[in-house]
C-alpha positions as CSV (number, residue, x, y, z in Angstrom):
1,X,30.9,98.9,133.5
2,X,30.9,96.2,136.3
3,X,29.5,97.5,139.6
4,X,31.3,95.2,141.6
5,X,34.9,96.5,139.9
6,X,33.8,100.2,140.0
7,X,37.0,102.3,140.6
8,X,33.8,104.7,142.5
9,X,32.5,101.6,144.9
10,X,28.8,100.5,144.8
11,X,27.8,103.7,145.6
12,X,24.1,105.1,144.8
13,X,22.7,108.6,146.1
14,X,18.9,109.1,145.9
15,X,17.8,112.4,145.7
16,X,14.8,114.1,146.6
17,X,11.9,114.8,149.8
18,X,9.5,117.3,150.7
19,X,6.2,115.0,151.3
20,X,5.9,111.5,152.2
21,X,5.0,111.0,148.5
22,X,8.7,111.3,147.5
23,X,10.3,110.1,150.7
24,X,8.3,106.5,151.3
25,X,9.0,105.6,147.5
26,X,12.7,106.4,148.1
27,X,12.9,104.2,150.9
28,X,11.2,101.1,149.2
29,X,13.3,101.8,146.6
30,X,16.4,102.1,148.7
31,X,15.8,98.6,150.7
32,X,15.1,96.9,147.1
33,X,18.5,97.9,145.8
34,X,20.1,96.6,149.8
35,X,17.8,93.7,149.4
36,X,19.5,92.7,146.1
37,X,22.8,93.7,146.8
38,X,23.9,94.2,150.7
39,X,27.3,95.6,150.1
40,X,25.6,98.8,148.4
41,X,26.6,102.1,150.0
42,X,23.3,104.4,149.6
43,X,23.7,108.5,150.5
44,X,20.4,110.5,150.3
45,X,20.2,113.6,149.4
46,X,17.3,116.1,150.9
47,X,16.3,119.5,151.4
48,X,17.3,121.2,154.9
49,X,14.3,121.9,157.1
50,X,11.9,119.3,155.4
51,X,10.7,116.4,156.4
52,X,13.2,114.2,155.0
53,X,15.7,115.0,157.1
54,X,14.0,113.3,159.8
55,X,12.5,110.3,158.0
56,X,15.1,109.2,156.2
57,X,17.4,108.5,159.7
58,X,14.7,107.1,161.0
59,X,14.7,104.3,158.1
60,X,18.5,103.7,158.7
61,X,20.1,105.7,155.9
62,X,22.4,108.8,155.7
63,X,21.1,111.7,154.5
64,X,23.3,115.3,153.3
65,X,20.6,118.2,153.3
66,X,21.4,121.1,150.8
67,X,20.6,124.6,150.7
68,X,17.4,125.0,148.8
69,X,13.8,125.6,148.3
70,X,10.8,126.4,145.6
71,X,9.9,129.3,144.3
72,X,7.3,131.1,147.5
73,X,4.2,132.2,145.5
74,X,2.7,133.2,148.2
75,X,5.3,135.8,149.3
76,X,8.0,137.4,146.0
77,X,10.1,139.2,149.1
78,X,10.7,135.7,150.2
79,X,12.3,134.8,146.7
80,X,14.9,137.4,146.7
81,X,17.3,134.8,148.3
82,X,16.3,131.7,145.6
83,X,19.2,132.6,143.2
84,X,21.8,132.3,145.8
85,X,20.4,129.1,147.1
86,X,20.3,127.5,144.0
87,X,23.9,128.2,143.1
88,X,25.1,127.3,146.8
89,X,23.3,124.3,146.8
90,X,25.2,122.9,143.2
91,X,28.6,124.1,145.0
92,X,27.0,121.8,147.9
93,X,26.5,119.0,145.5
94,X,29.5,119.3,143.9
95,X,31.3,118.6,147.0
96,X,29.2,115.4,148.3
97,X,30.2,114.1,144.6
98,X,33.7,114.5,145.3
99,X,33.7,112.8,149.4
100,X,31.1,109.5,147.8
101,X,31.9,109.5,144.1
102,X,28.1,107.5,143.3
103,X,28.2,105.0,140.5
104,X,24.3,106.0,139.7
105,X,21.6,108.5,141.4
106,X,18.3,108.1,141.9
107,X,15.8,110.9,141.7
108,X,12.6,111.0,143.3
109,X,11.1,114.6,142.8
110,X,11.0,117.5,145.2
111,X,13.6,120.5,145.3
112,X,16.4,118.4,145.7
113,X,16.4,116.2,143.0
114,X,17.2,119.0,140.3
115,X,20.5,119.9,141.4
116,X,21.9,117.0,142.1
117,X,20.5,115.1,139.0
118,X,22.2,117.6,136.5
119,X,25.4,117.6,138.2
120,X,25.2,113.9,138.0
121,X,24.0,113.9,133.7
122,X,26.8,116.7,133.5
123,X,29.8,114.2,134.9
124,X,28.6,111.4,132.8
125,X,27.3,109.2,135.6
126,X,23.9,107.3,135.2
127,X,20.2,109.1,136.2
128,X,17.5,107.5,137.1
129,X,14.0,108.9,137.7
130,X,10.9,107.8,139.2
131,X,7.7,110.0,138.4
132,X,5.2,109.0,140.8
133,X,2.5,110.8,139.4
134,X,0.1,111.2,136.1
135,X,1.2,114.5,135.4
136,X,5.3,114.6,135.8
137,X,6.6,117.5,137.5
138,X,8.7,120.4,135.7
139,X,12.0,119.2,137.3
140,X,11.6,115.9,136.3
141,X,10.4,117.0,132.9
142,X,13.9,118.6,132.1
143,X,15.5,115.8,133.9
144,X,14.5,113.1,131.7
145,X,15.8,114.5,128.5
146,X,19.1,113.2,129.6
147,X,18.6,110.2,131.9
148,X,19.1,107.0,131.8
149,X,15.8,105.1,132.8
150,X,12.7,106.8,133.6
151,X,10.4,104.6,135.7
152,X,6.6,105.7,135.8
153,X,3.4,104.4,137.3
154,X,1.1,104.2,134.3
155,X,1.0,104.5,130.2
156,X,0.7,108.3,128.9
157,X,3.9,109.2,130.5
158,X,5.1,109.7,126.7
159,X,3.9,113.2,126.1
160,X,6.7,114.1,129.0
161,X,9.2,111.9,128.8
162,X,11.6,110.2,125.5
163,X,9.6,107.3,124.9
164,X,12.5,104.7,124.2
165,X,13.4,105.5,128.3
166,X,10.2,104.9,130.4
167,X,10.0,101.5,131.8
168,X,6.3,101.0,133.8
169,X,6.4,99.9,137.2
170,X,4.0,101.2,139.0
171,X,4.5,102.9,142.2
172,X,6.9,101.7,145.1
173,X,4.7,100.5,148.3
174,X,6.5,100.4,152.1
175,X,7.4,96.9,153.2
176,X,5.4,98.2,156.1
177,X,2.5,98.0,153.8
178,X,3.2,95.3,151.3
179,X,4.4,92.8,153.9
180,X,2.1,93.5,156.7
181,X,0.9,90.7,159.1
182,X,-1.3,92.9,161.5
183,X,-4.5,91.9,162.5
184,X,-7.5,94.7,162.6
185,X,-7.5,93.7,166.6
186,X,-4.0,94.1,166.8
187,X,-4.1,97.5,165.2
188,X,-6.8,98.8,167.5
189,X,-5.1,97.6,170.0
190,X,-2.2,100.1,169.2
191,X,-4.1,103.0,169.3
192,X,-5.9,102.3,172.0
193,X,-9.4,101.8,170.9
194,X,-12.2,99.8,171.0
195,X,-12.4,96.7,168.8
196,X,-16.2,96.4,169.0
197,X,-16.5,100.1,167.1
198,X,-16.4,101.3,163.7
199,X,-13.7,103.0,163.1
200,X,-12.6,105.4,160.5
201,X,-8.8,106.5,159.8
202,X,-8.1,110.0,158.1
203,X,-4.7,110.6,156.7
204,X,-4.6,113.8,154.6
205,X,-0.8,113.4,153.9
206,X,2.1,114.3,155.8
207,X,1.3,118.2,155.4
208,X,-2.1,118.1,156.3
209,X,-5.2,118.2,154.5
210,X,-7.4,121.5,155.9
211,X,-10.8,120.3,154.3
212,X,-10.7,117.0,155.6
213,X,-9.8,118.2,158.9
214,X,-11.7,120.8,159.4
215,X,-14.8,118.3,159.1
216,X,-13.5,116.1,161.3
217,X,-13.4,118.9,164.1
218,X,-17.1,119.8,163.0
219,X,-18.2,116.3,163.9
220,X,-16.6,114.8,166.7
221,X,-19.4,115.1,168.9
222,X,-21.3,113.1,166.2
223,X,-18.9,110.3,166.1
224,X,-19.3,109.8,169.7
225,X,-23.1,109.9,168.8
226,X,-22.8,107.0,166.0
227,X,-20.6,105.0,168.7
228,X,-17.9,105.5,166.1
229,X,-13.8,105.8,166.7
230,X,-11.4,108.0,164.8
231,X,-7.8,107.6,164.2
232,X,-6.6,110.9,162.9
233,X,-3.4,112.0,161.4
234,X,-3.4,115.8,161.1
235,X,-0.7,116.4,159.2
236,X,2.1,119.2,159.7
237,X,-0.1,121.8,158.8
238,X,-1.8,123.4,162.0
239,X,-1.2,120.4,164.2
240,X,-1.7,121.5,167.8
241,X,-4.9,122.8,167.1
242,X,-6.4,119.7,165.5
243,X,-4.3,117.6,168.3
244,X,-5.7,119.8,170.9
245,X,-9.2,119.3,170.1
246,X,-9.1,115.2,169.3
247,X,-7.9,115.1,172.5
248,X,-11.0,116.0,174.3
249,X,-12.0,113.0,173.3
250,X,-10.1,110.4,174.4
251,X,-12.4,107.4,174.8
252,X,-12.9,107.2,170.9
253,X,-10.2,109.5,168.7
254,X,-6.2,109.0,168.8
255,X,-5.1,111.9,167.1
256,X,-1.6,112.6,166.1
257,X,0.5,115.1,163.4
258,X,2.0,111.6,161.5
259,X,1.6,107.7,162.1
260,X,4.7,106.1,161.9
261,X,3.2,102.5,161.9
262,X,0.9,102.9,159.3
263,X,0.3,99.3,158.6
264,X,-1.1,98.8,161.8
265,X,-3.5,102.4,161.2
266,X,-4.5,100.5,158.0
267,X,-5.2,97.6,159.8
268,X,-7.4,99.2,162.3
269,X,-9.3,100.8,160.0
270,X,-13.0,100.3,158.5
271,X,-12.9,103.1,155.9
272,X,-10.3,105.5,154.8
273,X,-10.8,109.2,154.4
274,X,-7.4,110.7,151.9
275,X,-6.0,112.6,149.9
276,X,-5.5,110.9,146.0
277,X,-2.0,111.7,145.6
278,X,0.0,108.8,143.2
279,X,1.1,107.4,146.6
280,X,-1.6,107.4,148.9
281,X,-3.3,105.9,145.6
282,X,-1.2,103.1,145.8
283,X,-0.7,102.1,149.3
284,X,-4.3,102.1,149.5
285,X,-4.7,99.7,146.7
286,X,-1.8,97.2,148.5
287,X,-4.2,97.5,151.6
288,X,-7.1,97.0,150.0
289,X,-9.2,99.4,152.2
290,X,-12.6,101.0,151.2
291,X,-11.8,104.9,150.8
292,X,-13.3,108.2,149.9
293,X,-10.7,110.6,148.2
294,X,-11.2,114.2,148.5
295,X,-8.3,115.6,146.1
296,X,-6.0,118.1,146.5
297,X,-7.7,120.6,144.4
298,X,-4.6,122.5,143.6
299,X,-2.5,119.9,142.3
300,X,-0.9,119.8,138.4
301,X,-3.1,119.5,135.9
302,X,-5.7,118.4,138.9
303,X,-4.3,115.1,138.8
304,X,-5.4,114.1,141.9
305,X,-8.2,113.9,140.9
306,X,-8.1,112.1,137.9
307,X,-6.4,109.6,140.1
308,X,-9.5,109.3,142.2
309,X,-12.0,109.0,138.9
310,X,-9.7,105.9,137.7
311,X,-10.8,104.5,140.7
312,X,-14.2,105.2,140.9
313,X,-14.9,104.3,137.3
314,X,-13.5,100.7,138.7
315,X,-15.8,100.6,141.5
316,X,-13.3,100.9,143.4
317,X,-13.5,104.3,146.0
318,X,-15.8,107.1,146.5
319,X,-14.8,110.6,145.8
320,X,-15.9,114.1,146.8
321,X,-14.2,117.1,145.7
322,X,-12.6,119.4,148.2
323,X,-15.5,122.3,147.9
324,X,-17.9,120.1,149.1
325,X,-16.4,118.2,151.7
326,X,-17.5,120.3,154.1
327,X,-21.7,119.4,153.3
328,X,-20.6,115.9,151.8
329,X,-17.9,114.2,153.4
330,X,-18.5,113.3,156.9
331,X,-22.2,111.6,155.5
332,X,-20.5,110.0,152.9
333,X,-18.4,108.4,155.0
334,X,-20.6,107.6,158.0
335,X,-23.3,105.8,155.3
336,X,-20.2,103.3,153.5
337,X,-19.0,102.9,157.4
338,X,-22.4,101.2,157.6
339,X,-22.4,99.5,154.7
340,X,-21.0,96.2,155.3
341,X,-21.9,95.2,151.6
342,X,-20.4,98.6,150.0
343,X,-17.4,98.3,151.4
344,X,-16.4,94.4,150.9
345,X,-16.9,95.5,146.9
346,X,-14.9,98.7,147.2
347,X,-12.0,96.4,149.5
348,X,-12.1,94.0,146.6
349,X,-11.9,96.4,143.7
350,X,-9.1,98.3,144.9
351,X,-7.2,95.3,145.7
352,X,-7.1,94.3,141.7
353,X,-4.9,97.4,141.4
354,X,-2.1,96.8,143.6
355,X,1.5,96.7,142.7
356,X,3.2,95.1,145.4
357,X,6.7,94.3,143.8
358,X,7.4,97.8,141.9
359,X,10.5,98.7,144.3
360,X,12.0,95.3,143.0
361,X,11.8,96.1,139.6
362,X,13.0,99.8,139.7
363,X,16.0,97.9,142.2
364,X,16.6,95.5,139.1
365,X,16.4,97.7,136.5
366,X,18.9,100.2,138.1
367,X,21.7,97.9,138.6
368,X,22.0,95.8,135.2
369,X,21.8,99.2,133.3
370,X,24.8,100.2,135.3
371,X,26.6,96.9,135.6
C-alpha cells in the first residue's frame, strides 16, 4: 500500500492520555511523523475530562475525546455506569473512523487506546503500540496480539508481547527536552529566582506525588534556612493547598500545579526530586540531571521501582522508597545538593542512558510498514 496514493489520505490517529507519561510521548511521536512527512493529517484521540484534552491543543493538534474511563476501585457504585461507557465510546469511535478514515493508529496506553485500537485491528487497518514501561499494561497486553509493530523501551518485553513484533526504541523524549538551548541562568531567570542559590526542582508527575510533597511543606522553613530555592510542581492532586503554602514564600519557592516549559525548570535545576515512571526516567536521562526517585509504590509489578534500581546500580541516581521519604528524603536531597562532586558523577552517569532520537525511529518505522 503506498501512503501517498491511499484512497483514505495520509491520515494517522494516535490514541491514548491520562498522565503526561502517555501524552508527551504522543506528541514526540506526533512531530516525528510531521517532521518526516508534512502533508500528514494526525487526529488524537483522548479521554473527556483528562488532561489530554488540554495538552494536546496546546501542542497544535486536534484532539476527539470519547466517553470513557477505568474501572473506580475505590468506589463499585461509581462502576455501575462503565458498561454503558464502554459500548458508547466504540459507537463514538466508530463514527470518527467513518468522518477521518486513518491509514494507521498509534496507541499510546491510557483508557482510550483500547477502544479505538480494536476497532482499528477489527477493519483491517494497521496498529501500532508503544509500551512505555517495563511491565506493559493489560490493554496493551491484549492489543498486541494483533498489531502490527509493537515499539518498547527495553529487552524483556517478550513475556508480553509476540516476539517477531517488538522493535526497541527506547522511550520518546519532548523536543523541548532533547533540543534544549537554555542556560541554568536563563532558567532561573524564568522562575524568578536567584542564580547565586542552590536550587532543587520537584516534579512528582502531572497528578501529583503526595509523599514528595508533603515533605516539601514540612521543610520550607528549612530551605530558607540552607539559603536554598525550590521550584515545585504540585501536580493535580491537591493543588491549592500546596500552591497556597509555597507561596508564603516567595523570595525562594515558585510553586505551580504543572510547568509547561520544562526545559527551562530542568535547566534551572541543581538536583531533581521524581517520581521513576518510564518517562520521567527518560527525560531525566536526556537532561542529564542528578536525581533522587522516590517510586510510585503502587505501580504494576512495582515497576517504578525497578526503574529506579537500574539506575542506581549504574551510579547513576539516588533512590528512597515512598515509606520513608518522609525521615529520608528532604536529607538526602539537601546532602547531594551539597555535593558538588556527587552530583557531576550522577549528571554523567545518567547522561550514558539517553535516547534522544527514539520518536524518529518509531516515526520511521510507522510509515514504511504502511507504505
Amino acid at each position: 500500500m503506498d501512503l501517498k496514493e491511499n484512497k483514505y489520505g495520509k491520515k494517522i490517529i494516535i490514541a491514548g492520555g491520562g498522565t503526561g507519561g502517555h501524552i508527551f510521548p504522543a506528541v514526540a511521536i506526533a512531530n516525528a511523523l510531521k517532521g518526516l512527512d508534512s502533508s500528514l493529517e494526525i487526529l488524537f484521540v483522548g479521554a473527556k475530562g483528562k488532561m489530554e484534552m488540554e495538552k494536546i491543543p496546546q501542542a497544535g493538534y486536534t484532539i476527539k475525546g470519547l466517553d470513557i474511563a477505568g474501572f473506580n476501585r475505590s468506589s463499585i457504585l461509581k462502576n455501575v455506569t462503565l458498561p454503558f461507557k464502554i459500548v458508547r465510546s466504540f459507537y463514538q469511535v466508530k463514527n470518527i473512523f467513518k468522518d477521518f478514515m486513518p491509514v494507521a493508529v498509534i496507541g499510546v496506553g491510557g483508557y482510550s487506546t483500547y477502544p479505538v485500537l480494536k476497532y482499528a485491528q477489527k477493519q483491517g487497518i494497521p496498529t501500532f503500540i508503544h509500551e512505555s514501561n517495563s511491565f506493559a499494561g493489560k490493554s496493551n497486553i491484549l492489543l498486541g496480539k494483533h498489531a502490527t509493530k509493537i515499539f518498547v523501551a527495553s529487552e524483556g518485553m517478550g513475556k508480553f508481547f509476540p516476539a517477531d513484533k517488538i522493535i526497541i526504541t527506547g522511550n520518546p523524549v519532548r523536543k523541548i527536552i532533547t533540543e534544549s538551548t537554555v542556560t541554568r541562568e536563563e532558567g532561573i531567570q524564568f522562575f524568578g529566582l536567584n542564580e547565586n542559590k542552590k536550587t532543587i526542582l520537584a516534579i512528582g508527575g502531572s497528578l501529583g506525588a503526595q509523599s514528595i510533597n508533603e515533605v516539601i511543606m514540612a521543610h520550607t522553613m528549612d530551605l530558607a534556612t540552607l539559603d536554598v530555592q525550590l521550584i515545585w510542581q504540585t501536580g493535580k492532586n491537591h493543588a491549592q493547598r500546596y500552591i497556597n503554602h509555597g507561596k508564603l514564600y516567595p523570595n525562594n519557592i515558585w510553586v505551580g500545579e504543572f510547568i509547561q516549559d520544562v526545559d527551562k525548570a530542568f535547566a534551572a535545576a541543581d538536583v531533581v526530586i521524581s517520581r521513576a515512571g518510564a518517562m520521567s526516567v527518560a527525560e531525566l536521562s536526556v537532561a542529564k540531571k542528578p536525581v533522587v526517585f522516590v517510586p510510585y509504590p503502587h505501580a504494576a509489578e512495582d515497576h517504578q521501582t525497578v526503574n529506579a534500581q537500574q539506575l542506581v546500580d549504574k551510579n547513576a541516581a539516588e533512590m528512597i522508597p515512598d515509606d520513608e521519604a518522609s525521615i529520608k528524603l528532604f536529607g538526602t536531597v539537601t546532602d547531594l545538593l551539597m555535593d558538588e562532586q556527587r552530583c557531576k558523577t550522577l549528571s554523567e552517569n545518567i547522561g550514558k542512558l539517553a535516547v534522544t532520537n527514539a520518536n524518529e525511529i518509531i516515526a520511521k518505522e510507522i510509515l514504511k510498514t504502511i507504505e
